[in-house]
C-alpha positions as CSV (number, residue, x, y, z in Angstrom):
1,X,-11.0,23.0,16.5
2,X,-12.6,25.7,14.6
3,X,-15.6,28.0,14.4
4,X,-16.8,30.9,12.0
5,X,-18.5,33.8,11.9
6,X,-21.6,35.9,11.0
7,X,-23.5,32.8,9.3
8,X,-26.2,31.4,11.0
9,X,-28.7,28.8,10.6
10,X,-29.8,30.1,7.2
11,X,-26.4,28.8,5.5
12,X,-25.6,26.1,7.8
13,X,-29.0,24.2,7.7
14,X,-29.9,21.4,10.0
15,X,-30.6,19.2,6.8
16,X,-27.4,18.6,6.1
17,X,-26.6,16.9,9.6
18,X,-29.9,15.3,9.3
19,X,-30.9,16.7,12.8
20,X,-33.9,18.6,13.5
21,X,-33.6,22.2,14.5
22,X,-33.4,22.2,18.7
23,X,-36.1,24.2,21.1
24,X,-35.6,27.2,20.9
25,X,-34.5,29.0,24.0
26,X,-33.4,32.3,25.1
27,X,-30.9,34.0,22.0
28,X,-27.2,33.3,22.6
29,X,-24.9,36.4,22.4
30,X,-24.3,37.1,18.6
31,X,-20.4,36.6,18.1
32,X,-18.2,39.7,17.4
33,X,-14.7,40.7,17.3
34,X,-13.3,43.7,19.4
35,X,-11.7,47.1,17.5
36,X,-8.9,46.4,19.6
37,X,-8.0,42.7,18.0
38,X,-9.0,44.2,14.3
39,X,-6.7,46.8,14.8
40,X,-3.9,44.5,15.0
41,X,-4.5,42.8,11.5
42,X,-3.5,43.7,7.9
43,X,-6.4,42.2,5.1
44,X,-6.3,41.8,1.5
45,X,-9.8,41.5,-0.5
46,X,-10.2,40.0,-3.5
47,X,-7.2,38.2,-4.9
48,X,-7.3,35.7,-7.6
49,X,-6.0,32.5,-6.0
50,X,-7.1,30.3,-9.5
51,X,-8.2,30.8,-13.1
52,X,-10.7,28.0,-15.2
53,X,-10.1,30.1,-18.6
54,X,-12.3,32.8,-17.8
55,X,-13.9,31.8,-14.5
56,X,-11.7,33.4,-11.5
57,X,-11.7,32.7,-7.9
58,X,-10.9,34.7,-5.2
59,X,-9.7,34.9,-1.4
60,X,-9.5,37.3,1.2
61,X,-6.4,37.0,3.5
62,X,-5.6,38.2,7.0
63,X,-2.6,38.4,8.7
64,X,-0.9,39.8,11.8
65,X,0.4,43.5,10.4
66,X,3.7,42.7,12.5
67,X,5.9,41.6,10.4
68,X,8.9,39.0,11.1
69,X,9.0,35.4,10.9
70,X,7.4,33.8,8.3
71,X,3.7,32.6,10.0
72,X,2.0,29.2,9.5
73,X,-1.1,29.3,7.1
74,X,-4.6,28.1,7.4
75,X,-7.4,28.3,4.5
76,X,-10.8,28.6,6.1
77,X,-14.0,26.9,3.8
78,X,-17.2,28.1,4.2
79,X,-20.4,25.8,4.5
80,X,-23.9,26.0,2.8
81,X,-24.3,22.8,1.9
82,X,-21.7,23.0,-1.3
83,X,-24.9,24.6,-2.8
84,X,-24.5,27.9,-1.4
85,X,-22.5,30.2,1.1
86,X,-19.5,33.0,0.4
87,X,-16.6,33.4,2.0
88,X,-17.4,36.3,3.7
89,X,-19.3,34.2,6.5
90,X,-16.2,33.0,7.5
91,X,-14.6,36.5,7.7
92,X,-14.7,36.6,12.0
93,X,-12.9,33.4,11.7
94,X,-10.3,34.2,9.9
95,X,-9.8,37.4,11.8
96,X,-9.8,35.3,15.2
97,X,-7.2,32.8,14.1
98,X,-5.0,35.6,13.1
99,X,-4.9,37.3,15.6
100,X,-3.2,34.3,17.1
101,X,-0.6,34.0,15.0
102,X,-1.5,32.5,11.6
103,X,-2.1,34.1,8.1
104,X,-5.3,33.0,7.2
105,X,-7.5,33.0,3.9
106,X,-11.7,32.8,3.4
107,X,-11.8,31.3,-0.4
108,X,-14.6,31.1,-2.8
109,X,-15.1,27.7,-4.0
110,X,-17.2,26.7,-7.2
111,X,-20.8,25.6,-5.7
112,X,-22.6,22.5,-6.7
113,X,-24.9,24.4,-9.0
114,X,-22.1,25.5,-11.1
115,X,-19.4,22.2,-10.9
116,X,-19.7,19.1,-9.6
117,X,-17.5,17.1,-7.3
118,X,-14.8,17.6,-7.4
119,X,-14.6,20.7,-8.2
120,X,-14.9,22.2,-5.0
121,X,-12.2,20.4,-3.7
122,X,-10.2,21.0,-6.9
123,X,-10.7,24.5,-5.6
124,X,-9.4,23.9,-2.0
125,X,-6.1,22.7,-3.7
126,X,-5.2,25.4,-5.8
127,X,-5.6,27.8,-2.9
128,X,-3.4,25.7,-0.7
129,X,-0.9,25.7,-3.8
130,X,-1.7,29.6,-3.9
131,X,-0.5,30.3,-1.0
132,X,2.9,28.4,-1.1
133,X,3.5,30.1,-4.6
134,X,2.9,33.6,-2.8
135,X,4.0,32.5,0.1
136,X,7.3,35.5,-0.2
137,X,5.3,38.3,0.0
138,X,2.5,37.9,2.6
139,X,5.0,36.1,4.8
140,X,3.5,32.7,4.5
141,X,6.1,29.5,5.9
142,X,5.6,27.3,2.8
143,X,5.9,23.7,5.2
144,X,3.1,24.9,7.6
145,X,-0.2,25.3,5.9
146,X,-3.8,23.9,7.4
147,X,-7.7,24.1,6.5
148,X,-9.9,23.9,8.3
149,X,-13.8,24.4,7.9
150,X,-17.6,24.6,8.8
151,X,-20.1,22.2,7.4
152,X,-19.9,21.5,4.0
153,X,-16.5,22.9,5.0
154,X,-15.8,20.7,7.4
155,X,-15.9,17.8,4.6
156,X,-13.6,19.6,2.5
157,X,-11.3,20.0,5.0
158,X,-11.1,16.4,6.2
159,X,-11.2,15.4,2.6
160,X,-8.1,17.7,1.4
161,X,-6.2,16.6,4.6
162,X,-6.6,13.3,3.6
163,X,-6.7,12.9,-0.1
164,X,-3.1,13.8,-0.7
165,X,-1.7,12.1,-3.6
166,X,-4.9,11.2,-5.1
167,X,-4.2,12.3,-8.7
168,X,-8.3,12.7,-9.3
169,X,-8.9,14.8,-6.7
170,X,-6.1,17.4,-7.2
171,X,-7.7,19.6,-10.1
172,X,-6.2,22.7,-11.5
173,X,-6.4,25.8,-11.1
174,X,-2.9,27.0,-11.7
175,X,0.5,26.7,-10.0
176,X,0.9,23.1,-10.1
177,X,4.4,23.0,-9.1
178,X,3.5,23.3,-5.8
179,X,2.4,21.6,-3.4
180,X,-1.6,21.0,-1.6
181,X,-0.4,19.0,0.9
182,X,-1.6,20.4,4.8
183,X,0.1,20.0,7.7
184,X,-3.0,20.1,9.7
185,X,-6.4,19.7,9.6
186,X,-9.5,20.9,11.6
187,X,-12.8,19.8,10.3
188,X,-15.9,21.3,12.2
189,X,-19.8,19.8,11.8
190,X,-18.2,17.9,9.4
191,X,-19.2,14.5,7.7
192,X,-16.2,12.2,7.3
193,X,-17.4,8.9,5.8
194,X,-19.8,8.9,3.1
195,X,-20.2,5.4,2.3
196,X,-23.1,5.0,5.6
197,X,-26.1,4.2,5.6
198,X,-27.2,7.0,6.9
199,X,-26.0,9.3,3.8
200,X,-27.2,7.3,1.9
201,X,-30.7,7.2,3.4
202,X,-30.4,11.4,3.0
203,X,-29.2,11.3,-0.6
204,X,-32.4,9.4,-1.8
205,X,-34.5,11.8,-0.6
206,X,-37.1,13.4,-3.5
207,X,-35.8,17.0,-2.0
208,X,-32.0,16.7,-0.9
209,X,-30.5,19.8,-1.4
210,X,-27.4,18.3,-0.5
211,X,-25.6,15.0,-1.8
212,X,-27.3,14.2,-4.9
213,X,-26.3,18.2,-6.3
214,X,-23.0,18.0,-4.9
215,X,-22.1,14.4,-6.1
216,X,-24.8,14.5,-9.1
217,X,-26.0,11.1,-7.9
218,X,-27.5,9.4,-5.5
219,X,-25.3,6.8,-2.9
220,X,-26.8,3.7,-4.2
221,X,-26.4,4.7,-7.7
222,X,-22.6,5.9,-7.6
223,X,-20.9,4.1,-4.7
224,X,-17.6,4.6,-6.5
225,X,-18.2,8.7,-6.5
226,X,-19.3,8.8,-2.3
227,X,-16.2,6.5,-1.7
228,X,-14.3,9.0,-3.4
229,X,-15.9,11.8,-2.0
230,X,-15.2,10.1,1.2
231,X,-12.8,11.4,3.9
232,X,-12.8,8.3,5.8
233,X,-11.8,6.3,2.6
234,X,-8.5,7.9,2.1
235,X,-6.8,7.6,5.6
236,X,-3.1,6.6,5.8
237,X,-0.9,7.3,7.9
238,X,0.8,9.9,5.8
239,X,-2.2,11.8,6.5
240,X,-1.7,15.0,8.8
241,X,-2.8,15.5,12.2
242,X,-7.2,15.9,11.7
243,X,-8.9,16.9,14.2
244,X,-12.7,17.4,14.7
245,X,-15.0,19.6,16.4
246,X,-19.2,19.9,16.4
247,X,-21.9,21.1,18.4
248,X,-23.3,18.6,21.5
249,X,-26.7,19.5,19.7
250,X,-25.8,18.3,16.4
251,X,-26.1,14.8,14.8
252,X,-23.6,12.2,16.2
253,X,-22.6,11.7,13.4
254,X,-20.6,14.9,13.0
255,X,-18.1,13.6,16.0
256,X,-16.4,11.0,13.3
257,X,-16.3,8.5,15.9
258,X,-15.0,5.8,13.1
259,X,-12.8,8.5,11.2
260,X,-10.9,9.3,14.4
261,X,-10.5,5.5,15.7
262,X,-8.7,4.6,12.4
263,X,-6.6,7.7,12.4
264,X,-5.6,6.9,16.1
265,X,-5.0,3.2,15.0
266,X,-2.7,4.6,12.2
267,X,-0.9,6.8,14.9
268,X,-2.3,10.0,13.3
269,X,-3.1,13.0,15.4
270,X,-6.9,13.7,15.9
271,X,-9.2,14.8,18.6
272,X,-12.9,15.9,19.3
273,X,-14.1,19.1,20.8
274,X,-17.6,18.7,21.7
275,X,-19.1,22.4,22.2
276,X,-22.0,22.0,25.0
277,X,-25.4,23.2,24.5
278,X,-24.2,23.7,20.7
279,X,-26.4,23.7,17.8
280,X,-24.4,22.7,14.2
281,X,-24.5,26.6,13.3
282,X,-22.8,27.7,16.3
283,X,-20.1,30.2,14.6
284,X,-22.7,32.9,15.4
285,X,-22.9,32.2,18.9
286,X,-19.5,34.3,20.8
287,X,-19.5,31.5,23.8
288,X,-19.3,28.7,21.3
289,X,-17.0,30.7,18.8
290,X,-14.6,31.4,22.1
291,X,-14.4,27.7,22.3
292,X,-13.9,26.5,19.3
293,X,-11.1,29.3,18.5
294,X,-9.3,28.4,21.2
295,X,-9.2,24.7,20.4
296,X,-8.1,25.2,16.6
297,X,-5.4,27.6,17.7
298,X,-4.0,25.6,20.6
299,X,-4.3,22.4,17.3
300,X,-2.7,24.5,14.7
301,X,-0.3,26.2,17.1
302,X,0.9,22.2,18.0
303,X,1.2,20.7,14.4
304,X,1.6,24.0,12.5
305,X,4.3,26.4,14.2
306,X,5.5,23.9,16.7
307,X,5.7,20.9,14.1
308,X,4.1,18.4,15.7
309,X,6.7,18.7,18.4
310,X,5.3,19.9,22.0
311,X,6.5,23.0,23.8
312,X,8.0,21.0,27.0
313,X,9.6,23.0,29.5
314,X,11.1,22.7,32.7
315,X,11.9,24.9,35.9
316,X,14.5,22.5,37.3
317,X,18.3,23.9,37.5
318,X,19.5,21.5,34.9
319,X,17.5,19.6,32.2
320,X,16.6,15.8,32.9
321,X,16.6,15.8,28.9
322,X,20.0,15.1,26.3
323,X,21.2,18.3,25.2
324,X,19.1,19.4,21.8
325,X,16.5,16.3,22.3
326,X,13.5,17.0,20.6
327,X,10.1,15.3,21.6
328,X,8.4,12.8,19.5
329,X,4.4,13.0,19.8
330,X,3.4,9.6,19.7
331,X,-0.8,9.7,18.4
332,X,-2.7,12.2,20.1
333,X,-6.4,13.3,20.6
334,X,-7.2,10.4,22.7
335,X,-10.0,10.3,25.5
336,X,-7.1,9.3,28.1
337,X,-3.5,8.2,27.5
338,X,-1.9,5.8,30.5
339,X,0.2,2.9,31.4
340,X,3.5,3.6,29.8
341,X,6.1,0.8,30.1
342,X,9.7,-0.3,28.4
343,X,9.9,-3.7,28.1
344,X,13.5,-3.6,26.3
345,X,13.2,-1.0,23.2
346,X,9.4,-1.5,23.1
347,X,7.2,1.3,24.4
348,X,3.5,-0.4,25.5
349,X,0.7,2.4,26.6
350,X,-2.8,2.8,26.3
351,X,-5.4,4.8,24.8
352,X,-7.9,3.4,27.3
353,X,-11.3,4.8,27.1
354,X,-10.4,4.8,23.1
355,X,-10.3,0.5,23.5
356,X,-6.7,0.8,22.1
357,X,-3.2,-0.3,23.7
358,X,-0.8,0.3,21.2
359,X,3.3,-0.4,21.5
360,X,5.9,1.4,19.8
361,X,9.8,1.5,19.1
362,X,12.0,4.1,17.7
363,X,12.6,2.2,14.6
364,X,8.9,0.6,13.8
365,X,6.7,3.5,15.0
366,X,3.2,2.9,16.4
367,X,1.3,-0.6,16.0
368,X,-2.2,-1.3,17.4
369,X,-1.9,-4.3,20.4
370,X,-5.4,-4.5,20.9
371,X,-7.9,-2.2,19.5
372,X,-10.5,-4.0,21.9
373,X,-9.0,-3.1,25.0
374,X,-11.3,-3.5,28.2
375,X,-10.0,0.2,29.2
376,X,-6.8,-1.7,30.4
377,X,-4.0,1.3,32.2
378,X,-0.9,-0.5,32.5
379,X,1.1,-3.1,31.6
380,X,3.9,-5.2,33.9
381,X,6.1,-7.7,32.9
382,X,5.1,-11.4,34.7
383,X,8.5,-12.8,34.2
384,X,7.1,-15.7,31.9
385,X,7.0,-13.2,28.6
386,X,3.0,-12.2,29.6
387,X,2.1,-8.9,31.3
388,X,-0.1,-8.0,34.6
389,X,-3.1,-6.1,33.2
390,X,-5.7,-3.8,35.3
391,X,-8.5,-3.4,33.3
392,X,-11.3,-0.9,34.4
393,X,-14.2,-2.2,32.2
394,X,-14.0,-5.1,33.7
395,X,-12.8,-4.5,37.0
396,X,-10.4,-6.9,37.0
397,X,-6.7,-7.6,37.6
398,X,-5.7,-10.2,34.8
399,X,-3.0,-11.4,32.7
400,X,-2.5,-10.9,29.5
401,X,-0.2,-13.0,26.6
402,X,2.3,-11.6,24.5
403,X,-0.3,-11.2,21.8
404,X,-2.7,-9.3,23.9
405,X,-5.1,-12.1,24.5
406,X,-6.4,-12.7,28.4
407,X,-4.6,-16.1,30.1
408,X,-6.5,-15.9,33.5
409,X,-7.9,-13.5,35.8
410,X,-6.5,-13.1,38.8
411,X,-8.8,-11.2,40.9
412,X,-11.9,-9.4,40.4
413,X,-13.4,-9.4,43.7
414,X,-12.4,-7.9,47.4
415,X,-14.2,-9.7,50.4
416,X,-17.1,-11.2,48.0
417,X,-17.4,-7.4,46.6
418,X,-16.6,-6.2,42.8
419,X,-13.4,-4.4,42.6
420,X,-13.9,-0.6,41.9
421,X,-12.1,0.5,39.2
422,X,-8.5,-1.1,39.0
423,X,-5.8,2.0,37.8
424,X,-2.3,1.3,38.6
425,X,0.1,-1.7,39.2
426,X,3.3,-2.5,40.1
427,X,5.4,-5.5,40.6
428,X,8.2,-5.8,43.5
429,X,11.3,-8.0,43.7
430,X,9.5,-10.8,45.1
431,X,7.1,-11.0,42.6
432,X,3.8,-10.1,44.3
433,X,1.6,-7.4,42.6
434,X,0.1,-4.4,43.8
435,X,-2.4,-2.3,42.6
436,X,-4.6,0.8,43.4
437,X,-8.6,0.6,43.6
438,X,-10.4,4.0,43.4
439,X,-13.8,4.4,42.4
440,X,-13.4,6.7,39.2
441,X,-16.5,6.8,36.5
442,X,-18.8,5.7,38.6
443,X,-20.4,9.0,38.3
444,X,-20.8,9.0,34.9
445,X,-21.8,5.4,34.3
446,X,-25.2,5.0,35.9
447,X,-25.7,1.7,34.8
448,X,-22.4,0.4,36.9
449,X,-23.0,-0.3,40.7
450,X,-20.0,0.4,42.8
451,X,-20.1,-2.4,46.0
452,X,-17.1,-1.4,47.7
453,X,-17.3,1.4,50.2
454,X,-13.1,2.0,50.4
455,X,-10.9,2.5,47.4
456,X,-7.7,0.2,48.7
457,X,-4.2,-0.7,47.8
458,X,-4.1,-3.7,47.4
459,X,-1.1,-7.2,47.2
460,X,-2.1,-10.0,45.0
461,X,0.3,-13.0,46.2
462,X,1.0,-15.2,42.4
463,X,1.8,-18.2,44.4
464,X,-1.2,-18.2,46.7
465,X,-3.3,-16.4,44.9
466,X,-4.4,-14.5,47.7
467,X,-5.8,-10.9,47.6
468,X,-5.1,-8.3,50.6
469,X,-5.6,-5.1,51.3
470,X,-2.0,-3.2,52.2
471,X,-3.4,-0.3,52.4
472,X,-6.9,1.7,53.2
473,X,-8.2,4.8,53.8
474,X,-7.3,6.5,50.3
475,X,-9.9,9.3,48.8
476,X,-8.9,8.3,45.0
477,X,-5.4,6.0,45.7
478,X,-3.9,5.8,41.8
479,X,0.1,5.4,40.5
480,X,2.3,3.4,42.2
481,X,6.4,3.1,42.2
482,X,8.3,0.9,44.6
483,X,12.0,2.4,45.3
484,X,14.8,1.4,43.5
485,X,16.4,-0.9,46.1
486,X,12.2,-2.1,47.0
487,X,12.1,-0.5,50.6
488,X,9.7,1.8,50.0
489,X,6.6,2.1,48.3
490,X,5.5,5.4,47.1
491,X,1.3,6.5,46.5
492,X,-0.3,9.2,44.6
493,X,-3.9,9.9,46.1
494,X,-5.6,12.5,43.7
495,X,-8.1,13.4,45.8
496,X,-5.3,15.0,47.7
497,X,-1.9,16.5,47.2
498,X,0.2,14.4,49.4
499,X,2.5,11.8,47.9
500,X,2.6,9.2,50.3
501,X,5.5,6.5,51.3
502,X,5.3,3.5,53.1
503,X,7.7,1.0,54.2
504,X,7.6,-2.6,53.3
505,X,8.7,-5.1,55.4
506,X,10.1,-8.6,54.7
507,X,6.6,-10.2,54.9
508,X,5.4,-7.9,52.3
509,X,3.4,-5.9,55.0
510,X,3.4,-1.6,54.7
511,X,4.1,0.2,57.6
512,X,2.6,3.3,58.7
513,X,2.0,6.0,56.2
514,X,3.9,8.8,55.3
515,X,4.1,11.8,53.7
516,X,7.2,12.2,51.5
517,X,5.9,15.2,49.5
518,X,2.7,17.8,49.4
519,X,2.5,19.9,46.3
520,X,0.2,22.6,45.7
521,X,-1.9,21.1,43.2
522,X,-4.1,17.8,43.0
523,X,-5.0,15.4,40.4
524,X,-1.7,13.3,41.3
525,X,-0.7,10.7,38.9
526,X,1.6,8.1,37.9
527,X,5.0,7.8,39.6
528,X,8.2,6.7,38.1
529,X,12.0,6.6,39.5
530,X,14.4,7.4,36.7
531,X,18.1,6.4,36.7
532,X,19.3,8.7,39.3
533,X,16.7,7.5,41.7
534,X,14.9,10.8,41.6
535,X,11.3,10.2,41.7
536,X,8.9,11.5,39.0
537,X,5.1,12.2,39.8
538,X,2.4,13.5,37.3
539,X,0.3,15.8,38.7
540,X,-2.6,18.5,36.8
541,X,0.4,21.1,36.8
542,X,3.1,18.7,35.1
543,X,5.3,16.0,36.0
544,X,7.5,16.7,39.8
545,X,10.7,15.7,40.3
546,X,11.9,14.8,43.7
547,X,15.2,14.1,45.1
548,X,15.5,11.0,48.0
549,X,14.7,13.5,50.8
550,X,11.2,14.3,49.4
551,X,12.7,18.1,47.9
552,X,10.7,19.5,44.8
553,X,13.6,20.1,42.7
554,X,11.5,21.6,39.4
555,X,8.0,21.1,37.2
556,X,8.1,19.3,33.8
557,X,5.2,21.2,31.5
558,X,3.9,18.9,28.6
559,X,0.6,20.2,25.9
560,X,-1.8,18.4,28.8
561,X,-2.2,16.9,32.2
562,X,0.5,14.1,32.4
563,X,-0.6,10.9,33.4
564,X,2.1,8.4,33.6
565,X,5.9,8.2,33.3
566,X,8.3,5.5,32.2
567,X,12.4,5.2,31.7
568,X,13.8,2.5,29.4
569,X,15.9,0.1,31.4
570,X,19.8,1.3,30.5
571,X,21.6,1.4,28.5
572,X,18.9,3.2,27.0
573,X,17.9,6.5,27.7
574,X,14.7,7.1,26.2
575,X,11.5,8.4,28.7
576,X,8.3,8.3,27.7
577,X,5.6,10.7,29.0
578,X,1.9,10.0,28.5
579,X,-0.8,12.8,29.0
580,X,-4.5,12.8,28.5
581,X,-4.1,13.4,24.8
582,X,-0.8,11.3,23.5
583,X,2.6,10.1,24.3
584,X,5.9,11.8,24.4
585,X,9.1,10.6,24.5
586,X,12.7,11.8,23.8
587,X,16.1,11.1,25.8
588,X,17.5,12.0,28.7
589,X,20.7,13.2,29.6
């Protein structure tokens, strides 16, 4: 997400968040810009982006001085509260994101003391429609403009992202035949959802500098105008990718925990930078400035130049993937992505620590399966329409309807001992289960005991319900893939970088381990076998590809670390790829 520039705590005041200011410690290195990256940069002061008869408003833009291709755009808002501010604190910022790529422009906005909502937004608009009408001559690409913002920013950013096509918020301002859509949206110590308690707790106060001047009421006596003013509110799922980004030291309130669940549930692209040790000024601050540049340029680089569409590439000899095949981003800013599985031309995955496990198909898009998901990772047909379901909140392997609703649990305990943290299952031709144990979280969940000293693979047996462990002796054992013809099965450890192979015999017993592969990286993931019985494996580097004698043939690179792979049965030849973030899927050759 984003961060700004010379302002401090004097613009960006702790009132607004509703947090006090934090202890203070030893002063954090005052955030600056290098000759070297200014030297690369063309600006233009002062132009008039919009006209209220006599009352003009201006912009300063920056832009790479290399010209060629037409660049994405991003408009940059300034906080203050909406009472005060200028553009100019935004200035590093804008210099920053320019440097990586983008033409980028600090406005002035009319201030609460001179216009009330809306104007300010009003104002947002016409510089987004600014740009587009002028977008010949500073090089602008018309279909790939974002905003982004600090503060009082922040909520206009959020609010333009998701306020398209509401006819009273759009304003004026001059050339209305273009458009103020974004493609993109970062919004940063912002506040998304104005109709809580909690705002409206902050706009009765005697001496609130903040709601009651911007909105010129308080919550409780115009509801209507805070649900309008309301970034929450106005989700859909035409809505661009939004994406957040705040200070650990800031209110909670400012990571839009609700705003980013319903864009996920929608399908929208969001996600949450958390800056450690960060107050909600922390543009002045060059570690958290590094941070948060980084994260809005790797966001707008994703939905703004690349179009949503994720730079894959591959070092095998010849592409997996169809000739011309472009990727379809499925969601994204999740707090983990797993469990991908075809069953016919419907995708099901999870958005695990996010509660969700969605499907999807081609011709439907995403819908929500459960949105109170016990942090379930994958999903395998049972052969009676229902699905085997490991769940890590509850530490349980269990089934699960059509619908999404638990039937029974099948196992939950190992030798009178709570399961660890069930990740992975599989089901082979003679219909028992299998499923990895490791002992992940634990860590950071003090309140959990873990019981178990071994993280196990183990068989559940449907027909006598009987739980064994296949397998021991694994550091972190996690995705699973039997062979095509069911000789073998094939284990990712992450705590390692082997991927091991064991034989199954007729009785369902493994024999001795194996291992078929060591890459040169760890964090091992899910395992698939595609169509060509080549065997996919996820690891932190991207997704392996192995032939059947256990040779590397190439690297798959995604956006993020993948997690889990799955082919559509044929005909089809669709593959999904889930990483930490989102899904992916295109077609194969």
């Amino acid at each position: 997400m984003l961060r700004s520039c010379l302002v401090i705590a004097a613009l960006f005041t702790p009132a607004l968040s509703g947090q006090p200011a934090p202890t203070k410690k030893a002063p954090a290195q005052k955030t600056a810009l290098g000759p070297a990256l200014l030297a690369t940069l063309e600006s233009h002061a002062g132009l008039t982006y919009a006209r209220y008869g006599p009352r003009e408003l201006q912009l300063d833009l920056h832009r790479p001085a290399a010209r060629g291709t037409p660049l994405p755009a991003v408009v940059c808002l300034h906080g203050g509260g909406w009472f005060r501010g200028e553009r100019g604190n935004l200035t590093q910022l804008a210099q920053a994101l320019a440097a990586r790529g983008f033409v980028v422009v600090t406005i002035s906005y009319r201030l609460s003391g001179e216009a009330k909502f809306p104007a300010a937004l009003h104002d947002a608009k016409a510089a987004v429609r600014w740009l587009r009408a002028n977008a010949a001559t500073y090089g602008i690409d018309p279909g790939a403009i974002g905003v982004t913002g600090l503060s009082a920013g922040g909520h206009l950013a959020a609010l333009l992202a998701t306020s398209g096509g509401v006819a009273a918020l759009e304003g004026a301002g001059g050339h209305a035949a273009h458009s103020s859509a974004v493609q993109a949206a970062v919004a940063m110590g912002a506040q998304s959802d104005f109709e809580t308690d909690r705002i409206r707790t902050l706009s009765e106060r005697p001496d609130d500098p903040h709601y009651t001047p911007f909105l010129g009421a308080t919550q409780r006596a115009q509801p209507a105008l805070y649900t309008l003013a309301s970034p929450r509110h106005h989700v859909d799922r035409a809505d661009p990718p939004l994406a957040f980004i705040t200070g650990e030291l800031d209110d909670p309130s400012t990571r839009a925990d609700t705003t980013r669940r319903d864009l996920m549930r929608l399908g929208v692209a969001t996600g949450l930078t958390v800056i450690p040790q960060a107050p909600h000024a922390f543009l002045g601050q060059q570690r958290a400035f590094d941070v948060a540049v980084n994260a809005a340029a790797a966001f707008f680089t994703l939905h703004l130049t690349h179009r949503g569409r994720p730079p894959v590439e591959t070092t095998l000899a010849e592409s997996p993937f169809a000739f011309g095949a472009r990727w379809t981003t499925i969601g994204g800013g999740y707090g983990g992505s797993e469990g991908a599985q075809w069953i016919g031309e419907k995708l099901h995955f999870a958005a695990h620590h996010d509660r969700f496990a969605f499907t999807w198909t081609e011709r439907a898009g995403l819908a929500v399966w459960r949105d109170d998901s016990p942090e379930a990772t994958s999903f395998r047909p049972d052969g009676r329409g229902s699905f085997y379901v490991v769940e890590q909140t509850t530490r349980q392997l269990a089934r699960w309807n059509a619908r999404g609703e638990r039937i029974e649990v099948l196992a939950d305990r190992f030798e009178g001992k709570r399961l660890n943290r069930p990740n992975d299952c599989v089901v082979h031709a003679d219909g028992t289960v299998w499923f990895t144990d490791p002992d992940f979280l634990f860590a950071q969940r003090k309140d959990e005991v873990k019981e178990l000293t071994e993280q196990n693979l183990y068989r559940y047996d449907p027909r006598t319900r009987a739980l064994t462990a296949a397998a021991r002796g694994f550091g972190k054992p996690n995705g699973l893939a039997f062979s095509p013809d069911g000789k073998f099965l094939f284990v990712t450890d992450s705590a390692g970088a082997d991927l091991l192979r064991f034989a199954v015999a007729a009785d369902g017993s493994l024999g001795p381990r194996e291992i078929f592969a060591t890459l040169k990286v760890r964090g091992l993931d899910g395992l698939a076998f595609d169509h060509a019985g080549r065997l996919w494996c996820a690891a932190l580097d991207g997704v392996h590809v192995f032939d059947a004698a256990g040779h590397d043939l190439g690297v798959i690179t995604l956006p993020s670390k993948a997690t889990a792979i799955a082919f559509a049965a044929a005909p089809s030849r669709l593959v999904c790829i889930t990483t930490r973030e989102a899904a992916f899927v295109t077609n194969l050759r």
